[in-house]
Structures are given as C-alpha cells and as structure tokens.
N, C-alpha and C positions, 0 to 999 in steps of 0.2 A: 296670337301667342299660343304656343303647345302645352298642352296642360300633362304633366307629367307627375305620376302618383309613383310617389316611393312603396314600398312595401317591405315588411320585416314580422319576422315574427319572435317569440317571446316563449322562454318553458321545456324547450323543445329538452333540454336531458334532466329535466325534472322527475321525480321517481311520483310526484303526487300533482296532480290535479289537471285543467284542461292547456292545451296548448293555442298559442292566442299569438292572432295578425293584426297589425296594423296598417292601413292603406291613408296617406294624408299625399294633398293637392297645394303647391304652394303656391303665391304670383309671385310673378320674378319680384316686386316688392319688398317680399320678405326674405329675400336672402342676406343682401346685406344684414337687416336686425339682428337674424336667429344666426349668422355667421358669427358676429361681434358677441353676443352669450354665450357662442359655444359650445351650439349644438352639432354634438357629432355621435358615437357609439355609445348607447345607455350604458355598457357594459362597463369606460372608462369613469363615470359621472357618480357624486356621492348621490344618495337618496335624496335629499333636501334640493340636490340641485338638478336633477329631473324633474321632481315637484314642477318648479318656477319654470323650468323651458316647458314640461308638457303644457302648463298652461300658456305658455307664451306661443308654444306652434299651434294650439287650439284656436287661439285669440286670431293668428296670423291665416290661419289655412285658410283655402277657395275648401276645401270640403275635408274631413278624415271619419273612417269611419272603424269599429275595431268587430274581430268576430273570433270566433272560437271553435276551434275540434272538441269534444268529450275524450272523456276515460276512455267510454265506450270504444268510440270511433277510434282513439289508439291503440286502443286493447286490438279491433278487429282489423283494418286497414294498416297498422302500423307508422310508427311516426311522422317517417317522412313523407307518406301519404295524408296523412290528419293534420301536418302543418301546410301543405300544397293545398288540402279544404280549407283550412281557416283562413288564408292568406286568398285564396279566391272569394271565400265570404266576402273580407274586405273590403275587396275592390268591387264585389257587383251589388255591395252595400252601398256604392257612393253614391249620393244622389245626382254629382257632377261624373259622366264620363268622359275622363281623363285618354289623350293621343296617344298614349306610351306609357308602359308600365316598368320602370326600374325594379328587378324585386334581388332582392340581398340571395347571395349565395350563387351556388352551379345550377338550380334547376327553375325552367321554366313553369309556369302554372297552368297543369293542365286543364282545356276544357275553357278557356279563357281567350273570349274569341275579341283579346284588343291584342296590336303589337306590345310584345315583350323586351328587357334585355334582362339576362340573370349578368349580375353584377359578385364578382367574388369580393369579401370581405368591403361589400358597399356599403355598409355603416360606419364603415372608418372613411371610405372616400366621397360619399354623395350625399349630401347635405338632406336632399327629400326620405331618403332612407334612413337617415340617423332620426331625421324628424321620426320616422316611422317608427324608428325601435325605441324612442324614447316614449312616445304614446304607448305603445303596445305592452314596455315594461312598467309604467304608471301602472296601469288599468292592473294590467296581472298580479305585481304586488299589492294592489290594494286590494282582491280580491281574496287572495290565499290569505293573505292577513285578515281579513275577516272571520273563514273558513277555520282559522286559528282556532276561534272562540268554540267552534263548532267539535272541532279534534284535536286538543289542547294536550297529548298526550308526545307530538311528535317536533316540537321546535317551527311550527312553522310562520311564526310569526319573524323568525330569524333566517330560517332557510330557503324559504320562498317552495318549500316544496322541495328541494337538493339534496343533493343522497350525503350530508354529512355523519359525521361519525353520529352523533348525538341524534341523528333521525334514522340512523342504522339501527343503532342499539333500541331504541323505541320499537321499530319496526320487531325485534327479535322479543323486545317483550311483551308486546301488546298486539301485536299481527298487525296484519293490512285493513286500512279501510275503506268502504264502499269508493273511494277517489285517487286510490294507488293506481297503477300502472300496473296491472299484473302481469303484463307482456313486458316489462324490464326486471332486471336483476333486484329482488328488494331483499338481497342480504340471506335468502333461506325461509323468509317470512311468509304464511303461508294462510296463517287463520283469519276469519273478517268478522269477528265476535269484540273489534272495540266498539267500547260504550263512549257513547256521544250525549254531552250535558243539553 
C-alpha cells in the first residue's frame, strides 16, 4: 500500500504567534470512518467538533506529527517561507516515511527530498489533508489559547491570534508583544512594553 501524508498548515494570516503544520499517514482503513464524521476543512467545522475528529484521526493515523515556524522565523524569512519550514518539519518529523506527500495549496516543500503534489484548496478535496488541517488547527488553538493567560490584553483566547477589530484596538493601546508578527501590518502598533501576568 502507498502511504500518503497529507500536509496543512494552520495561522498562516494570523498577526500573533507561531505558524504550525500538520503532516498525518492514514491506512486506507480509515477512510471510510473519518469520511462518515466528516472530516474535511477545519476551517468549515465548529470547535467542539474538531476536538472529536482531531482525536479520532489521532486514534486512526499510521503516524501524524505537528511542527512550527517562530515569530522569529517569520519575522526574518517571511511567511510563506516559515510555513514551507514548518510544514517540512512535519513531514521529516514522521517517524513513518510516507511514498508521496499531498500538501494543501500551490507550492511544493522545498528541500523535501519525498515525491510531492501541491493540491489547490486540498482541504476541501482530500480527506488526508483535511485530517491534516484539522490536527494542525487543534494543536494551534489550544496553544494560543494558552498563551491567552500569558497576554490577556489582546482577545486571544477568541481570536486565535486574528487581526480582529478588538485585537486591533488592543494592539493600538497596549503595543505589540514579544509573539506579534512585526513583519505584518499590526494596525500602526509599534511599542513591545506589554506587561505580561
């Protein structure tokens, strides 16, 4: 059997914190199951019900593994290169390696010496990659939602990190902090003097 790893990543127009891949290995097995719950684009799916599938593709996967770009690394590299790193993390995180790598979107992963396909809008069409962005977007909300408690000044237990209005307005009264994005647009906000509990 061809062992085929979806890949997705998670964050990517976020104004606050790391950009994060998901790389998961299914057997053909579990397609039917994770088909019939409904695993498809995290983006479609309430909170609660990612919960239940990421555990269910967890429980179901040959291997998934999740990895991350920094601030940093987007700060200097720029996004779409800091999501092409975390999305390779991924995959050379697997402990199984996988014949072929689906990975969400137009661009291949560079420096990534398995065959590739870049898949446009594969998280609505290919079931391993919806796995993938539903792990990826687990792991990342529950991270930033942590991170909350940490910087409780900017909604992000709400926003996941998102340039809403209420994390603008934050942004403009209390500055940026050490896990902004300073290399995107944060509204004019410029200072990194928030106090962290």
């Amino acid at each position: 059997m061809e062992l085929v790893a979806g890949v997705d990543e998670v964050g990517r127009g976020a104004l606050f914190g790391e950009v994060v891949a998901a790389a998961v290995i299914l057997p053909e097995a579990a397609i039917a199951p994770l088909t019939s719950l409904g695993v498809r684009d995290s983006k479609k799916l309430s909170p609660q019900k990612r919960q239940k599938l990421a555990i269910a593709i967890q429980a179901h996967a040959l291997d998934w593994q999740i990895a991350a770009a920094t601030v940093t690394e987007i700060d200097q590299i720029n996004i779409l290169q800091a999501t092409l790193l975390a999305m390779r993390r991924a995959v050379t995180n697997l402990k199984i390696t996988p014949h072929h790598c689906l990975v969400d979107g137009n661009q291949l992963i560079p420096g990534l010496n398995l065959p590739q396909t870049a898949v446009i809008k594969g998280d609505q069409s290919s079931l391993v990659i919806g796995a993938a962005s539903i792990v990826a977007k687990v792991w990342r909300d529950q991270r930033i939602t942590e991170l909350a408690l940490t910087y409780p000044h900017y909604d992000l237990a709400n926003n996941k990190g998102y340039g809403t209005p209420k994390h603008l307005a934050a942004l403009r009264q209390y500055g940026i902090s050490p896990l902004h994005r300073q290399s995107f647009n944060l509204g004019g906000a410029t200072t990194c003097d928030v106090p962290t509990l």
